[in-house]
Every structure is written in C-alpha cells, then in structure tokens.
C-alpha positions as CSV (number, residue, x, y, z in Angstrom):
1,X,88.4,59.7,69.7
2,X,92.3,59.3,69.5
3,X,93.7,60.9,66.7
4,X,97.1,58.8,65.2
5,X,100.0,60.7,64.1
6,X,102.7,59.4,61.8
7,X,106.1,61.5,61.6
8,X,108.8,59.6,58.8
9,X,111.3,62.3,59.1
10,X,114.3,62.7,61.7
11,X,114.3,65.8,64.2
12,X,117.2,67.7,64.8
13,X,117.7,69.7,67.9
14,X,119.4,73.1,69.0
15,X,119.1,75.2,71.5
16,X,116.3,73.9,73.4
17,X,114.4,73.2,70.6
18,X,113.2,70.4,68.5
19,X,111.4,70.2,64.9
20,X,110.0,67.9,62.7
21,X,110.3,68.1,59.3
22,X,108.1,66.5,56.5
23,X,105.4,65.0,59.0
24,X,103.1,62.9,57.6
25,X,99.8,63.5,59.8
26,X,96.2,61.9,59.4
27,X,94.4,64.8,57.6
28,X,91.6,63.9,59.9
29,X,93.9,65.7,62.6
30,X,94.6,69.2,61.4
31,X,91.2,69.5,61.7
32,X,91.6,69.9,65.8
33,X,94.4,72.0,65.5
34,X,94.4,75.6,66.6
35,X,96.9,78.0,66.0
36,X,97.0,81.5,67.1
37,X,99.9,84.2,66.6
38,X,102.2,85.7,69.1
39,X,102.2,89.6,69.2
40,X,103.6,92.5,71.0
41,X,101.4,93.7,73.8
42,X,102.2,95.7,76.6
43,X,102.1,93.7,79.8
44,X,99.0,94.0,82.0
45,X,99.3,93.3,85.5
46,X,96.4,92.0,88.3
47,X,97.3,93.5,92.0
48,X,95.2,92.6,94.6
49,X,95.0,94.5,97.9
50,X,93.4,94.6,100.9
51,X,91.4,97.8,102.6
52,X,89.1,99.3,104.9
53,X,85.9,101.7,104.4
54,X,86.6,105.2,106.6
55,X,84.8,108.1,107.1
56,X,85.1,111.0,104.5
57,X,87.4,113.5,107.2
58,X,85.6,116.2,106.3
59,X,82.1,114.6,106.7
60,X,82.5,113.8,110.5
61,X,82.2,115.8,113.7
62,X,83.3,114.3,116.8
63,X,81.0,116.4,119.4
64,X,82.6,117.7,122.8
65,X,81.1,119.4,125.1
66,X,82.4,122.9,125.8
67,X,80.5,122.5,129.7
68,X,80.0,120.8,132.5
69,X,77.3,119.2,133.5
70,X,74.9,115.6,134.4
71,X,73.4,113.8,131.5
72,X,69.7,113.4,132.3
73,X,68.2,112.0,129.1
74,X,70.1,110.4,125.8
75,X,67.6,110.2,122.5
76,X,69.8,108.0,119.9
77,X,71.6,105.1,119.5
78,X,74.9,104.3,117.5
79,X,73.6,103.9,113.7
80,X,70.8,106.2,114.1
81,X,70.5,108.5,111.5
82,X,69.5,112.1,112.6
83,X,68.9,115.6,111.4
84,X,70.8,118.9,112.2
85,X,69.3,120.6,114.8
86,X,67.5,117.4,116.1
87,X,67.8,117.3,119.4
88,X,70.0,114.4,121.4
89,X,70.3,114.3,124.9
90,X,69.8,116.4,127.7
91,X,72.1,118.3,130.2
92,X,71.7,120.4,133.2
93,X,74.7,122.7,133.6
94,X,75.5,125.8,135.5
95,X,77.7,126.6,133.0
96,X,75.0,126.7,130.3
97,X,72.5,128.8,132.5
98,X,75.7,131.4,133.3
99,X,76.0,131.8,128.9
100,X,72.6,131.7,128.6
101,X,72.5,134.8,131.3
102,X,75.6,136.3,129.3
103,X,73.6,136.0,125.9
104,X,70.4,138.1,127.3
105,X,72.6,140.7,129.1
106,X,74.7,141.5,125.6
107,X,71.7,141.6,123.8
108,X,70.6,144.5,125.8
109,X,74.1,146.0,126.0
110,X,74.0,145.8,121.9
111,X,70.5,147.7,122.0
112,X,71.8,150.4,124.5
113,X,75.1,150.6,121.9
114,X,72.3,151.4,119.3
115,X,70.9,153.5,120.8
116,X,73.7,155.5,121.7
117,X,75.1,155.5,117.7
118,X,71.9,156.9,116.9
119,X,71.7,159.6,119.4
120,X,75.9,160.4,118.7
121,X,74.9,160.5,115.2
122,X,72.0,162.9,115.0
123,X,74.3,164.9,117.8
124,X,77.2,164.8,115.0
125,X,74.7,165.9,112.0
126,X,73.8,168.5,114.6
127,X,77.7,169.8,114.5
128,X,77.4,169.1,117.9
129,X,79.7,165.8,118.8
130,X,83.0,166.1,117.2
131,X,83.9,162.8,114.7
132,X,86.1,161.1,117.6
133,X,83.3,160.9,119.4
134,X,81.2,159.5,116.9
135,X,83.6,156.8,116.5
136,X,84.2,155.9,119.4
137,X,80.0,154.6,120.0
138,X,80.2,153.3,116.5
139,X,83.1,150.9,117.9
140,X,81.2,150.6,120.9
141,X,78.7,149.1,118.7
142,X,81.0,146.7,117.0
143,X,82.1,145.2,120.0
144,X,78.7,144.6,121.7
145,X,78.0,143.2,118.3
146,X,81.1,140.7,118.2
147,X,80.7,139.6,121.9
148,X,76.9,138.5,121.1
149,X,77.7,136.5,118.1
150,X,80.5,134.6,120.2
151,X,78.0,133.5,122.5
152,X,75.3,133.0,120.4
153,X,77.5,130.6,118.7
154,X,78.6,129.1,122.0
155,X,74.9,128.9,122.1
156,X,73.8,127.5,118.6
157,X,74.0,123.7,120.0
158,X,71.8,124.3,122.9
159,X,68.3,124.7,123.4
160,X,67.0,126.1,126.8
161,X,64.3,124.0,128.1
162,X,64.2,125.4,131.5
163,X,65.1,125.2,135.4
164,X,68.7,124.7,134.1
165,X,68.4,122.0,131.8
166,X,69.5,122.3,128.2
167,X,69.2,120.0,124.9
168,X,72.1,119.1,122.9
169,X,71.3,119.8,119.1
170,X,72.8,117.7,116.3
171,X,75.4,120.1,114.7
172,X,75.0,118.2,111.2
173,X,72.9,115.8,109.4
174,X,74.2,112.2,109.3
175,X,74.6,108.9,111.2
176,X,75.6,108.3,114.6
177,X,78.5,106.4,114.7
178,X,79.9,106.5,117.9
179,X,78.3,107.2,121.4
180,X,80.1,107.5,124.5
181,X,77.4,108.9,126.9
182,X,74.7,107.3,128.7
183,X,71.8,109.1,131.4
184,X,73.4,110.2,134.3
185,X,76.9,110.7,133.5
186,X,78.8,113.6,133.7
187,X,80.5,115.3,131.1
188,X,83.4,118.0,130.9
189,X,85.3,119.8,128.4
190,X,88.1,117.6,128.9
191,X,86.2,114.3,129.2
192,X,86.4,113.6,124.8
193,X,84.0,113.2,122.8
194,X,80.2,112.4,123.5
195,X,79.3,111.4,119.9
196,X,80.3,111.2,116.8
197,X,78.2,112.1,113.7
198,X,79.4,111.2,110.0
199,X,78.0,111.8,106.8
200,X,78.7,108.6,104.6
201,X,77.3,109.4,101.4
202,X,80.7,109.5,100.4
203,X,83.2,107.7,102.3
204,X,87.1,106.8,101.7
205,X,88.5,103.3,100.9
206,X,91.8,102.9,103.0
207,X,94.3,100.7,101.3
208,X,97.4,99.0,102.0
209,X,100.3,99.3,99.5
210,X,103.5,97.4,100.3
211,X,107.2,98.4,99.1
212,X,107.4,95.7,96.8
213,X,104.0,96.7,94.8
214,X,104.6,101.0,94.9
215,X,105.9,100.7,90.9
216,X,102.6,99.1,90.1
217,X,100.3,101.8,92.0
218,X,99.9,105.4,90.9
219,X,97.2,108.0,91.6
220,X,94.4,107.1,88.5
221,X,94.6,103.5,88.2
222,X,91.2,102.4,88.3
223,X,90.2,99.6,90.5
224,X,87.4,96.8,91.3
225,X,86.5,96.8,95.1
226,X,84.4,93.8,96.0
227,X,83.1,93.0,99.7
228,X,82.8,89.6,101.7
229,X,78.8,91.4,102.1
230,X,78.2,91.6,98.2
231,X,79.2,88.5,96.6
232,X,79.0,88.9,93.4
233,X,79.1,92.5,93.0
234,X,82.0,94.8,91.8
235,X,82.5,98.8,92.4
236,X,84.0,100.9,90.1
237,X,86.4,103.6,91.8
238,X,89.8,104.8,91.3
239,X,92.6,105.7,93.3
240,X,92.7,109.7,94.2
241,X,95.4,109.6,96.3
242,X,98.7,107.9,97.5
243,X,100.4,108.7,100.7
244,X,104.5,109.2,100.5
245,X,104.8,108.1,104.3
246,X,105.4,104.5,105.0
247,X,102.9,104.0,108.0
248,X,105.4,103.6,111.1
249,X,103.7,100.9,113.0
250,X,102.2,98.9,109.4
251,X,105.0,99.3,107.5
252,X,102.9,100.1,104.0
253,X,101.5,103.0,102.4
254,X,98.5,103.9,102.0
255,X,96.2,104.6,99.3
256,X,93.0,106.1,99.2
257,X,90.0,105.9,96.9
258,X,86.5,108.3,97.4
259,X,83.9,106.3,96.7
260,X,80.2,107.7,96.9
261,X,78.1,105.7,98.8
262,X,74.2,107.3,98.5
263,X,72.8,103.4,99.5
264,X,75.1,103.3,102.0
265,X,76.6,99.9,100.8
266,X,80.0,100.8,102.5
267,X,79.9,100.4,105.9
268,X,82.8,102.2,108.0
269,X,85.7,99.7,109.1
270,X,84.1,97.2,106.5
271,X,86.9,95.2,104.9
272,X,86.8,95.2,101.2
273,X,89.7,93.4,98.6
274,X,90.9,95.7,95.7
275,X,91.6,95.0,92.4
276,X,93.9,96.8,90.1
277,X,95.5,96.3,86.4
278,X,98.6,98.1,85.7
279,X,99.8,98.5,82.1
280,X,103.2,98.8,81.9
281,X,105.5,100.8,79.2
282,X,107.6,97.2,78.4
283,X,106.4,95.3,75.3
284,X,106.4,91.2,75.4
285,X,104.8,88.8,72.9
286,X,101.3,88.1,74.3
287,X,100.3,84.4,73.9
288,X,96.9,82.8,75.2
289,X,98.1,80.7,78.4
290,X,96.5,78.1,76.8
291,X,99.3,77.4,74.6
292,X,102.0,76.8,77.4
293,X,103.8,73.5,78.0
294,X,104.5,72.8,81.4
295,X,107.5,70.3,81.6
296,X,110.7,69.5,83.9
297,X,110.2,72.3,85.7
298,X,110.3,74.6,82.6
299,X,107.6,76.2,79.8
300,X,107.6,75.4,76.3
301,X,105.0,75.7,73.1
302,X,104.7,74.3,69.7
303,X,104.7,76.5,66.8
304,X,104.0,75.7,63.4
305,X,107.2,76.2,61.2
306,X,104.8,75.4,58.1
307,X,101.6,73.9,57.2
308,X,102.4,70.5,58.5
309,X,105.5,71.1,60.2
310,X,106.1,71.5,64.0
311,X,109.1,72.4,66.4
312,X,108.7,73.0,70.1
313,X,110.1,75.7,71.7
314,X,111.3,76.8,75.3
315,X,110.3,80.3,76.7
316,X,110.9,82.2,79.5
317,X,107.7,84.3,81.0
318,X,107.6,87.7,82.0
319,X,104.3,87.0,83.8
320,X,100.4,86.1,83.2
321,X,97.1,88.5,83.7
322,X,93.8,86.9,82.9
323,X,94.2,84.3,80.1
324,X,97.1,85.7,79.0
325,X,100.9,85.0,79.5
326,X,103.7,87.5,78.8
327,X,106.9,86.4,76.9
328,X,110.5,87.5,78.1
329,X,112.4,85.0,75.6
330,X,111.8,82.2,73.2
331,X,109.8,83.5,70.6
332,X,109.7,85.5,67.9
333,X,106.8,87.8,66.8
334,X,104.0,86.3,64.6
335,X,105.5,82.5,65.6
336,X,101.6,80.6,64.9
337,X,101.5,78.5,68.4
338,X,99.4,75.2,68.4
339,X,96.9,75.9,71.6
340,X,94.5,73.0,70.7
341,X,96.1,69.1,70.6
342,X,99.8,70.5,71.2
343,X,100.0,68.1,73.9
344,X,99.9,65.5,71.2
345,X,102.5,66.9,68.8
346,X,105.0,67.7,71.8
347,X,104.6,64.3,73.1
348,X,105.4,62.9,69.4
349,X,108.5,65.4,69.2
350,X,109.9,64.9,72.4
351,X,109.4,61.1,72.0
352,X,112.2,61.3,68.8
C-alpha cells in the first residue's frame, strides 16, 4: 500500500540540512511512523580475532630419556589417554642395569650407615665415643640417605623387568600428544624428546593482537570464542593475560585466555575466531542503524522538529556495534529520528 504525502509549505535550507514546515500529511500515514530518541551512550566496539588452542605449559611434560639404550616394544599411540605410572614402551639399556645396580648397593650402604649411628650412639650414651664422633656417622647417614633418593628418583620412571630390559612409566596422567619413537630405535639423552604427555583439562587460547587494535584489548575483557567444529556454539572466557613483546617473526602480540576444557572440546592447534566488545570512556548519541540515510556518499536521518514537521539532517559516525550506530556530529541529544518510512519523507524533502 503506497502511502501519499502532501507538503504546501516551502523548505528552507542551512547547513546541510533541510525542513518542512506546516506539512499537510494523510493521517493514514503517521500511523507507520516510528520515531525513537537519540541518547548519550558510551560506544561499544566488536573486535574479532583470530587464535589457536595450546597446551596449559604447566600441564605438559615432554619425556627424555636420561639413558641409552634400543626400543623393544612401544604401548600407545598419539591421542591415547594414559595413566601415571602406566607403563609405555620398553628399553634395554646398560645404563639402566648399572643404576639399577647403584640403587641396591646404596640401599645396603644406608643399612650399614644405620647401623653404625646406632652402635656410635649407644657407644656415646655409654660416655664412650666423644660427640665428634657421633656426628660424623650421623652425617654418614645423611649422605647414604641423599645418594639413594637421587637414584631412586633416577629410578621412579623405570620398572625392571629383567635380563636388562626396563619399562618406561608415564610420569603423569594425560594424553599423548606427540610420539617420536617407534620399536627398535635407539634412544640417547641427547636424541629429544620421546613423547609428550599433556593434561588438557585446561588448555590456553593463543591470540593475535595487532598494533592497530592494542587500545581496544586489555587483560578482563570478556570474549566469545566460537570454532569452525562447533557451529553454532559460543564459549565464554576472558582474557588473563596480554604479552608486552611484539612477536619478532608475526609481528603482533599475543593474548592469552585459560579456558577449562573437562569435554575436551578444545583440541590443541585448533583454530578458533574470538570475539570481544570494548566499551570505551567517550560518549556519542546512540541511534538504531536503522534510522540512517545512505546518500551521495554521505549519512543523513530525519528527525521530527514537531508533530508533523520534518527536517533531514547530515551526521558524521563515530562507528556501529550490533544494531547500533555511534554519532560524532549532526545531532543533538533527544533529536526523535523517523526509523520507519523516512525513506519517504527524505525523498519528499530532498525533492523541494
């Protein structure tokens, strides 16, 4: 249904704008008018970025051997998950079979140490070992004690199976995710790393912040991180950190969020797009976007001057976030803009 308007006044014009005065309109037409008011808000700002699911550094243990020695049998594959203390792979090494020799002979040096405290001790109750003496097989103890431990824990990985072969123990509970050893391979101290194990029940969203877009990124924005995997679905999270080293070789910063991840949604090296809305501390007249007037290459609404009475108006924009547009000039608060049939009364206005 076309709607006729009839305007019997002149317009007048100044400074980009124009008004009608004393507009005679079919009644039938105010009736799809819509007017709203322009008011101060402080500007809210959409930044999308891009980033990458890591592992939590303090979750993951990249496993080297501290021996030599052949690789007989492997018992995972990258993405198993395992438990600490499961065992998984097998190694024969000579160096192995020498600690495990140096474990059993300081566990009977550390009994003969005890027995010699107790014998200096009840010979020093006796008033017949001086207090130098007793001291000197208390230390004696100590250090039998001290050199176990160290190879005990050299140890603590390794379970002897016999005729020189070993099995590697997990050192923590979590998912393999990286394997760089295969049956029959040898391995050294200095050959890297045999696997990798990390914990992702919490993991670290990597993401890139470019110079241009630092004033709009601060530690405690929170953010909306959706994946290419999960259409549809948004996670919550919020950035905890924000590096004050450009990367040399990518040129951007990086900030990082800690997500938890107990259903293991976030996959390490999964690309993921983050959202965040920044509020800034300048006030602009908010108007629905709705209401703008796009025309030779410049913006312009229609306000209502009175009931009945119209005058178009140029603005410049400070920006838009959702269904909203930011003013930087052109209006004045609590201007009523048309956002429903304007197109029809700036046609009319322009037309005179």
């Amino acid at each position: 249904m076309a709607f006729i308007i009839f305007f019997t006044a002149c317009t007048s014009k100044k400074d980009n704008t124009q008004k009608a005065d004393n507009e005679e309109i079919n009644p039938a037409f105010f009736s799809n008018i819509k007017t709203v008011k322009a008011t101060p808000s402080n500007q809210e700002i959409e930044l999308t970025l891009t980033g990458k699911v890591e592992y939590d550094p303090e979750r993951v243990i990249y496993y080297t051997p501290l021996v030599q020695g052949i690789i007989e049998r492997t018992y995972f594959s990258s993405g198993d998950k395992v438990q600490k203390g499961q065992p998984l792979l097998d190694i024969k090494s000579s160096d192995l079979s020498g600690l495990l020799s140096e474990m059993i002979s300081l566990e009977s040096e550390m009994e003969v140490a005890k027995r010699n405290l107790q014998s200096a001790q009840s010979l020093f109750d006796d008033k017949m070992l001086s207090e130098k003496e007793l001291l000197e097989s208390q230390a004696g103890l100590r250090q039998a004690q001290a050199a176990l431990e160290r190879t005990k824990t050299d140890m603590s990985l390794y379970k002897h199976k016999g005729d020189g072969a070993f099995s590697i123990l997990a050192p923590m509970t979590g998912y393999i995710v990286d394997k760089q050893v295969a049956s029959g391979s040898p391995v050294s101290p200095d050959g890297g790393s045999l696997f990798t194990i990390a914990d992702l029940s919490k993991v670290w969203i990597t993401v890139n912040v470019y110079a241009g877009d630092l004033q709009l990124v601060q530690e405690g924005i929170p953010v909306e991180i959706t994946a290419l995997a999960y259409t549809g679905e948004i996670f919550s999270g919020k950035i905890n950190a924000l590096s004050q080293v450009f990367d040399p070789e990518e040129k951007v910063l990086k900030a990082r969020i800690v997500m938890s991840n107990d259903d293991l949604k976030f996959k390490p090296e999964m690309q993921v797009v983050v959202k965040l809305i920044n509020k800034t501390h300048y006030n602009f007249l908010s108007i629905p976007t709705d209401a703008l007037i796009f025309d030779d290459n410049r913006h312009f609404v229609v306000i209502e001057t009175e009931p009945d009475k119209f005058e178009i108006k140029e603005v410049q924009l400070q920006g838009h976030y959702q269904k909203n547009t930011y003013i930087r000039s052109g209006l004045s608060e609590n201007d009523v803009l048309v956002v429903k049939n304007q197109l029809l009364i700036y046609a009319e206005l322009k037309g005179k």
